[in-house]
N, C-alpha and C positions, 0 to 999 in steps of 0.2 A: 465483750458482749454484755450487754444490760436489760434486766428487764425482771419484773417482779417474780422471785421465785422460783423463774426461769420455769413460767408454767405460759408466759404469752405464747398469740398467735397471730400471726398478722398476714392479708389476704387483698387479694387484687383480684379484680373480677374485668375481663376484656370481651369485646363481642365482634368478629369478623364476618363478611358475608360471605358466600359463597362467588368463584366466580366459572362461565362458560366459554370456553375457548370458540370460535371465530373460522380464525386460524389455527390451527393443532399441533400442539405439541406430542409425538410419539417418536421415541426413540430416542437411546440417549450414542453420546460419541465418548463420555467419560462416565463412569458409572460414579466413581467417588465423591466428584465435584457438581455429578447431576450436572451437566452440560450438555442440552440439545442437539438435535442432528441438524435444528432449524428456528428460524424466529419464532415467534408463535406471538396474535393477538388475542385478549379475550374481553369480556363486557361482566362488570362485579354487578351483581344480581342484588337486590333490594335484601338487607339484611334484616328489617322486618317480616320476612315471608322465610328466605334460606340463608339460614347463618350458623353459627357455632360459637357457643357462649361456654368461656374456660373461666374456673376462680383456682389458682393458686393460694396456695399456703405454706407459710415459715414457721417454725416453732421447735424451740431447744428440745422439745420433747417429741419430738419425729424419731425413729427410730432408722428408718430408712424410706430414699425416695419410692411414690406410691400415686398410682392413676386409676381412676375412672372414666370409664366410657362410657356413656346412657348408662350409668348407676352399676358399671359390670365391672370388675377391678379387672385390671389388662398388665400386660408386663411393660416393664419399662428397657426390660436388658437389648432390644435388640439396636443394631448400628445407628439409624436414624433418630431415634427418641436422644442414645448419650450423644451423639454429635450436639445437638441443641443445646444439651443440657450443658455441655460441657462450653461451648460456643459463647454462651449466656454469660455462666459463673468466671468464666475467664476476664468479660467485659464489665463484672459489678461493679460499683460502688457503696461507697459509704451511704447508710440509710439510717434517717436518725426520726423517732415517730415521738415530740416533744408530746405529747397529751396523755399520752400513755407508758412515758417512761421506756421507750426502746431503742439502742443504738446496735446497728449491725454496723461493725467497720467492715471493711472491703476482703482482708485477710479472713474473715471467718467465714463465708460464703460455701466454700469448700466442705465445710465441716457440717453445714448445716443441712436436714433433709428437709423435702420439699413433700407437700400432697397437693396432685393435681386433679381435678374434676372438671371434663368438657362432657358437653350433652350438640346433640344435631338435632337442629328442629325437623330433618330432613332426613330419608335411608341413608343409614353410611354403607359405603362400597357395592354403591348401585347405580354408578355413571357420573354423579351429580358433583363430582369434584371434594368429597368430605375430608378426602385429604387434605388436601390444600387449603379448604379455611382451618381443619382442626390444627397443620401444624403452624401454622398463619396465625392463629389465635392463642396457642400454646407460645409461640417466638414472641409475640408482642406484650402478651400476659406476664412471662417472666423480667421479661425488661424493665416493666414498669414496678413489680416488684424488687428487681435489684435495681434499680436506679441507673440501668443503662444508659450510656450517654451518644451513644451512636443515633445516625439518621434513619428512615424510613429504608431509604437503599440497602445501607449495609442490614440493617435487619430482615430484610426482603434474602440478601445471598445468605444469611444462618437456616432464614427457614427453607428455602429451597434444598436444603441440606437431609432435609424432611419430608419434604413429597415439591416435586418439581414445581407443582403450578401454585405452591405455595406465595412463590414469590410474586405472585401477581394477585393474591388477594391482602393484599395492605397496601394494594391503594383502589380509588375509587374509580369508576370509570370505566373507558377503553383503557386496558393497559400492555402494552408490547415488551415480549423478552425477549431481548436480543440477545443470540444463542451462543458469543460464545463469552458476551460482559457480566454478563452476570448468569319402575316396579322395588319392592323394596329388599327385592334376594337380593345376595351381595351374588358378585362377577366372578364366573367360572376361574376366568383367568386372571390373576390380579395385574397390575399395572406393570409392576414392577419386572414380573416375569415373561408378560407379552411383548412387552418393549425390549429387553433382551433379546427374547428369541427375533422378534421383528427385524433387528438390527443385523442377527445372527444370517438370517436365511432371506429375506424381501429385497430382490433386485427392483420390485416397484417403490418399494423407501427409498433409496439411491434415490434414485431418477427424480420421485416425488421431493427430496431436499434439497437437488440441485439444481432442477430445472421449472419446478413447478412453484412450489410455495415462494423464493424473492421473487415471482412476479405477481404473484398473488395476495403477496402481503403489500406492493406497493398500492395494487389494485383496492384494496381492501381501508387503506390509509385513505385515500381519494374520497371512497363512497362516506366514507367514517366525518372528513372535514366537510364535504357537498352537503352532506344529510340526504346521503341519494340511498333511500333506505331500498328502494327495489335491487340494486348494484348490490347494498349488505348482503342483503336475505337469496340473492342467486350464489354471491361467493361463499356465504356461508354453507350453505347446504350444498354446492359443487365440493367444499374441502369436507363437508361431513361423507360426502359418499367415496371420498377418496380416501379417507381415511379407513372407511370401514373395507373398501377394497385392496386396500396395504395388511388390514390384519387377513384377511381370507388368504391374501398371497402369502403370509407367513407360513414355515410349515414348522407342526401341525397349524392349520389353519386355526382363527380367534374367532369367536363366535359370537358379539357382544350385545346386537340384535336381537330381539325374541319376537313371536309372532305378534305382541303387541304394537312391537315396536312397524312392523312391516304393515301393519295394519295402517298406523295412523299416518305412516308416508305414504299408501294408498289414496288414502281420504283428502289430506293435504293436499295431493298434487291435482286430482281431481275436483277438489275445490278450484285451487288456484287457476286451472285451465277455465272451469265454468263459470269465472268472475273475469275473465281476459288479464289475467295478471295482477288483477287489484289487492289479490288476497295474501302477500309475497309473507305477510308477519305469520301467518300459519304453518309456513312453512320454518320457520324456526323454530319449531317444534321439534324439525329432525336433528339439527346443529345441537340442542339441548342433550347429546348424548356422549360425555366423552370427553376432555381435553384439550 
């Protein structure tokens, strides 16, 4: 390792959007490898409006790896954060920053601590998917810091290592995981443990992964390539109510809805009736909740 004094710092700044599932991914069949019960499609949201912007940093004088959340220091020790981290420094490379006098060879990565800082221009852990851009933005940050030489794909299966729907915000678009290839309070229930239990107790999740969702996601492919945006916005908000009917049949039942939320599917659908169907993009207001 080189570098003046060994007081350098050296910093990559990434920025990912957020994305909204479609088609829904809840429930996992492998809890380690994060492996779906089901495909799931989602649509990446304009990351000028909802994204999550991470800067990484290197420096001989780190003491130990260190995070920020919206400015909050947060832990790094649990399973998901070292999966990444470890994912990452395993695939470094040699990084040499000639202007400034710096060479990391690939063997000191290890040795080296990291300081991370992500910020959400958006609530985190209030439906909107923060996971999934933050560790989306966190997996793609680091790479480009260590000079990773892996594709979009495989960096898509590190982050999903991290929060499942991760691996679908690094790319842009409609984007589909195929399930087995790869308000601003935060949620009573977090993900990780409703999907658990979901999987534990909902004979309507069975039934909803094997009979419902592959023909829904073919359905869903169709309107996506037609541009038959009224086919979207029905399938969509069909699997948004079915999804929230899968956590009610959870026991204890999930609750993810609040009386705002009931409100504006209220208004929505009374819209949409009082315009003869014209109005179907309002109704994606409901699909905006969730996975």
């Amino acid at each position: 390792m080189v570098g003046g004094a060994e007081k350098w710092v050296m910093m990559v700044t990434a920025q990912t959007p957020t994305n909204i599932a479609v088609i829904k991914y809840w429930g996992k069949r492998d809890e380690s490898l994060i492996l779906p019960v089901n495909d799931s499609i989602s649509v990446t949201l304009d990351p000028d409006h909802l994204c999550t912007t991470t800067t990484v940093a290197v420096s001989p004088s780190f003491e130990r790896d260190r995070m920020w959340l919206n400015g909050k220091e947060i832990s790094l020790s649990g399973g998901r954060y070292q999966n990444c981290l470890r994912e990452i420094r395993s695939r470094a490379s040699d990084v040499e920053d000639e202007e400034n006098g710096i060479k990391i060879p690939k063997k000191d990565w290890d040795k080296l601590h990291l300081h991370i800082a992500s910020y959400n221009n958006f609530p985190t852990a209030a439906g909107l998917a923060s996971s999934a851009a933050g560790f989306a933005c966190l997996v793609f940050s680091l790479a480009k810091l260590m000079n990773v030489k892996e594709d979009q794909s495989k960096l898509s299966a590190i982050a999903r290592q991290g929060s499942g729907s991760a691996c679908r915000s690094l790319f842009g678009g409609f984007v589909k995981w195929i399930m087995g290839r790869v308000s601003s309070r935060q949620k009573e229930t977090s993900s990780t443990t409703g999907m658990r239990e979901t999987v534990e107790t909902s004979l309507l999740l069975k039934h909803r992964a094997k009979e419902i969702v592959p023909k829904r996601i073919l359905q869903m492919e169709e309107a996506i390539k037609n541009r038959d945006f009224t086919s979207f916005a029905q399938l969509a908000c069909a699997d948004s109510n079915q999804f929230h009917a899968v956590c009610l049949d959870t026991s204890p039942p999930i609750f993810y809805m609040n009386d705002t939320s009931h409100r504006v599917i209220s208004i929505a659908e009374k819209w949409n009736r009082s315009e003869g169907g014209r109005r179907w993009h309002i109704l994606l207001m409901r699909a905006q909740m969730q996975y």
